[in-house]
C-alpha positions in Angstrom: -53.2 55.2 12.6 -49.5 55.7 11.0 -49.9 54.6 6.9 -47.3 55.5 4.5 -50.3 57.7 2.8 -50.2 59.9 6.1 -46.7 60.5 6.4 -46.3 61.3 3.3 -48.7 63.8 3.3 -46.9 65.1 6.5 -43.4 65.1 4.4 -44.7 66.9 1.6 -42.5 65.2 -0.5 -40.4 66.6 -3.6 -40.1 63.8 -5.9 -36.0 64.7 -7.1 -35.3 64.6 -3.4 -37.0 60.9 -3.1 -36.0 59.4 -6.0 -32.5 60.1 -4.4 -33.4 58.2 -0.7 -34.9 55.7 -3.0 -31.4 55.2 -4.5 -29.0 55.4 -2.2 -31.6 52.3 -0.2 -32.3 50.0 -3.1 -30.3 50.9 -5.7 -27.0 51.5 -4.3 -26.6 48.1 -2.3 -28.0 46.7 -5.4 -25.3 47.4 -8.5 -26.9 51.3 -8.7 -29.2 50.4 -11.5 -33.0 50.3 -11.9 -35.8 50.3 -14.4 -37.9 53.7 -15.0 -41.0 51.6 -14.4 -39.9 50.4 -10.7 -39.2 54.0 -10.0 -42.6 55.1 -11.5 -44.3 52.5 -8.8 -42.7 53.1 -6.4 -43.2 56.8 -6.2 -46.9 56.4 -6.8 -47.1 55.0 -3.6 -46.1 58.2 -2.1 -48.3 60.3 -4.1 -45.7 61.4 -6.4 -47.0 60.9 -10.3 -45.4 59.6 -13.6 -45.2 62.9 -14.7 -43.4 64.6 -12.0 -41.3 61.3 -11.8 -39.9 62.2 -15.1 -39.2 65.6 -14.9 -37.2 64.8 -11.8 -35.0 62.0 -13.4 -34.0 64.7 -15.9 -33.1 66.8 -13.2 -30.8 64.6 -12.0 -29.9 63.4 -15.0 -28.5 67.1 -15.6 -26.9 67.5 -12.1 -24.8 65.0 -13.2 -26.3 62.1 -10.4 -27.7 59.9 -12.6 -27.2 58.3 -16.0 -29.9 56.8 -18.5 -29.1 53.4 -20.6 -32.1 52.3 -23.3 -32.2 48.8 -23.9 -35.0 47.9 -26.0 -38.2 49.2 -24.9 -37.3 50.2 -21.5 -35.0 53.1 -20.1 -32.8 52.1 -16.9 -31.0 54.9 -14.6 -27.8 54.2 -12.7 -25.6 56.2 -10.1 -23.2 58.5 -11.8 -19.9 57.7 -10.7 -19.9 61.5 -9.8 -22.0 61.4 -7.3 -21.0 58.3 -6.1 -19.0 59.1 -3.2 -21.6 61.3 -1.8 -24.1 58.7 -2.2 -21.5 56.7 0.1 -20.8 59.5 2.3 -24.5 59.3 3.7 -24.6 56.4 3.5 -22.1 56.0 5.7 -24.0 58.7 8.5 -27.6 56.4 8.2 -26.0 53.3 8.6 -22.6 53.2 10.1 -20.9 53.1 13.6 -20.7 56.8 14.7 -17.1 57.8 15.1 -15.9 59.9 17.7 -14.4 63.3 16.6 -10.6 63.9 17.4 -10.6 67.7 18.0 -11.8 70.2 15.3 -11.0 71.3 12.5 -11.1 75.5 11.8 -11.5 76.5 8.4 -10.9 79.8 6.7 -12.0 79.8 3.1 -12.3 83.0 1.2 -15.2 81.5 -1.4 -17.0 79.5 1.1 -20.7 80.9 1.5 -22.7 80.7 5.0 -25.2 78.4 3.1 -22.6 75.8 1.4 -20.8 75.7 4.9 -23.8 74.7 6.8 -24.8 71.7 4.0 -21.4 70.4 4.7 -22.6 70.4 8.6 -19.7 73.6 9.7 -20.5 76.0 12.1 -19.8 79.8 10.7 -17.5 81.1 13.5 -17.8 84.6 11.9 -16.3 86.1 8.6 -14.8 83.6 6.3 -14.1 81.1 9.2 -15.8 78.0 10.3 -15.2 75.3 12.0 -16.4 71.4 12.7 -15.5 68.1 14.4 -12.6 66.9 13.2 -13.6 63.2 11.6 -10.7 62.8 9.0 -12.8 65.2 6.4 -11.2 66.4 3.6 -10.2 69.7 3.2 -12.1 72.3 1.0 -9.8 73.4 -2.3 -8.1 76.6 -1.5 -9.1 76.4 2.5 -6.6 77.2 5.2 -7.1 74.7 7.5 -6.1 74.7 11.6 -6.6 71.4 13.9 -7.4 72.4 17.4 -7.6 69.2 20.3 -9.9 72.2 22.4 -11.3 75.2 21.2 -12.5 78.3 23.7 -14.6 81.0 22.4 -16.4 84.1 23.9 -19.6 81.8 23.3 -20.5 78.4 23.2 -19.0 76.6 20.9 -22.4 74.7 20.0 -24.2 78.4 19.3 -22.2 78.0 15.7 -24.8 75.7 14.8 -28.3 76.4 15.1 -29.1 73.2 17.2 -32.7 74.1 18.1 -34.1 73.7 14.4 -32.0 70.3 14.8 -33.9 69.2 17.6 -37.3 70.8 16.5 -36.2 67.9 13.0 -35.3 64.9 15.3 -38.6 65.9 17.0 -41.1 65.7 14.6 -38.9 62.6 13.3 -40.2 61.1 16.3 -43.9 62.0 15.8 -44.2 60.6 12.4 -42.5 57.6 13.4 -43.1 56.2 17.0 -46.6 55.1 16.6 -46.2 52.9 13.8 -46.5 49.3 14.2 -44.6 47.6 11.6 -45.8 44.3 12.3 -49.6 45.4 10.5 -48.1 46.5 7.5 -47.9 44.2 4.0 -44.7 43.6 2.5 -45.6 46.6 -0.4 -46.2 48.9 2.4 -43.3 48.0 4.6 -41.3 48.9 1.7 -43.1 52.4 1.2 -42.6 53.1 4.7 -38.9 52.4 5.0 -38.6 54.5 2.0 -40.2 57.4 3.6 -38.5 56.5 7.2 -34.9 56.9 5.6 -36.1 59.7 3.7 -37.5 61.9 7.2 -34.0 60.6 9.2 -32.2 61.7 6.1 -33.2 64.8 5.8 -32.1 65.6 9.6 -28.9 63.7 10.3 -27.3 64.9 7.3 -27.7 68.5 8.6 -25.9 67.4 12.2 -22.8 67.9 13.0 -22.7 65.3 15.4 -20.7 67.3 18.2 -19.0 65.5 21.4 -21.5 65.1 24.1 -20.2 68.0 26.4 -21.4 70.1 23.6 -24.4 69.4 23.2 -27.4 70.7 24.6 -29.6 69.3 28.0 -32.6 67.3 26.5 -30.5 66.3 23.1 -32.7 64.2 21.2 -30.3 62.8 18.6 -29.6 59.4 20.2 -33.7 59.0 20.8 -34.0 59.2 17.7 -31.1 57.0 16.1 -32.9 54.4 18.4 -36.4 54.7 17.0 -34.6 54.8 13.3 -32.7 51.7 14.0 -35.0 49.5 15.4 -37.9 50.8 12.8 -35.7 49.9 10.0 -34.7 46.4 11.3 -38.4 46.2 11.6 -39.6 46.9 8.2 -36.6 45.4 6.4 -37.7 41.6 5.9 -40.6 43.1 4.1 -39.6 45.2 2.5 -36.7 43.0 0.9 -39.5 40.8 -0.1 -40.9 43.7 -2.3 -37.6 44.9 -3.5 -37.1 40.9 -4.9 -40.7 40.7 -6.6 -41.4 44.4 -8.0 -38.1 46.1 -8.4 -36.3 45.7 -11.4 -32.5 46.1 -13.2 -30.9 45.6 -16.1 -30.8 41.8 -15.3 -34.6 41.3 -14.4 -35.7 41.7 -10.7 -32.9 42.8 -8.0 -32.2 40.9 -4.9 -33.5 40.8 -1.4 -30.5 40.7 0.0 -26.4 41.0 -0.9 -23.4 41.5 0.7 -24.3 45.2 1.5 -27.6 45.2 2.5 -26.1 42.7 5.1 -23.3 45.2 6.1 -25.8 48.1 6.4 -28.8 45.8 8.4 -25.6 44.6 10.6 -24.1 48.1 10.8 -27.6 49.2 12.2 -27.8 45.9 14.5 -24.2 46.6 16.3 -25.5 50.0 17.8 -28.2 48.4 19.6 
């Protein structure tokens, strides 16, 4: 049977890491701003103590992603405006329409490590040169950047990604994910589940670079598994939101079930279908 106590244990969760999904999917439709103690609970759920809870906020209280206000008693961490637009940015890749690439762009960057390029989802081309779909980013500081419409290479253009550890990701996404039943679960676990749901889709579509489809590989599993997040997180949602309203709290008292853009995310998620 899929609980949230066994895929947790399968995620082997760091708790800086979820303290971060549990932001950018309660916090961030919800004014950015919650109460140390909701945090606390709701990483207990997941296995993740008070202790290591802490440690973690001051972690990312020192990478600059979130800020600490005391009032009274009680301590309540917000979204640095900082981090903000990242926050946004995948946000944007959970939730949003996917938008079709418009050629490429080819980057040469003399400071740009191997490592940095492939968290920012480029494919190392060799040397100081990399390249990706061509979606409107903006450029690296200091990067000379080309715009190609086609792009022929002595290999395929897909090998500058490695595209099997991708799949091997959306894969065991699947597993973790495509037995559960969301209609057994109570409204405490649906929200622990969603939690760990974004958390496992997370951690693989922010590392794809979502190339065109003549690209990609036979037996591309990306789209199965956009499906199965979609209609899981539809599924859990009215739960869930019934937690969030009657255990989760702000700096004005328990948050909301719903707003404007939990409505723009749940009918982001609905329009793929």
């Amino acid at each position: 049977m899929t609980t949230p106590t066994t895929i947790a244990s399968a995620l082997r969760l760091n708790a800086a890491a979820f303290i971060v999904t549990i932001y950018g999917d309660i916090a961030v439709p919800r004014a950015g701003v919650l109460w140390t103690g909701s945090l606390i609970a709701l990483c207990e759920r997941v296995g993740i103590n008070e202790s290591l809870v802490r440690t973690a906020i001051s972690r990312l209280v020192a990478a600059r992603q979130l800020a600490g206000d005391r009032i009274g008693k009680r301590s309540f961490y917000r979204l640095e405006s900082s981090a903000y637009a990242s926050f946004m940015a995948a946000a944007d890749l959970l939730y949003g329409p996917d938008r079709p690439a418009k050629g490429w762009q080819i980057l040469y960057d003399a400071e740009l490590k191997p490592e940095d390029a492939r968290r920012q989802r480029m494919g190392h081309m060799g040397g100081q040169v990399f390249i990706r779909p061509d979606r409107g980013q903006p450029f690296p500081e200091g990067a000379l950047v080309f715009r190609a419409q086609a792009v022929t290479s002595a290999v395929p253009v897909s090998d500058f990604w490695d595209l099997t550890a991708l799949s091997e990701g959306y894969a065991e996404f699947m597993r973790l994910f495509a037995g559960l039943d969301p209609s057994t679960l109570g409204d405490a676990d649906a929200m622990t589940m969603r939690l760990l749901l974004v958390h496992a889709y997370r951690f693989v579509v922010l590392r794809d670079p979502r190339l065109p489809p003549e690209h990609l590989p036979p037996g591309w599993n990306a789209a199965e598994s956009r499906a199965l997040f979609r209609r899981t997180y539809e599924a859990l949602t009215p739960g869930a939101h019934r937690h969030i309203a009657a255990c989760c709290e702000g700096v004005d008292g328990l948050l909301p079930a719903e707003t404007e853009a939990t409505q723009q995310r749940r009918a982001g998620l609905l329009h793929q279908s």
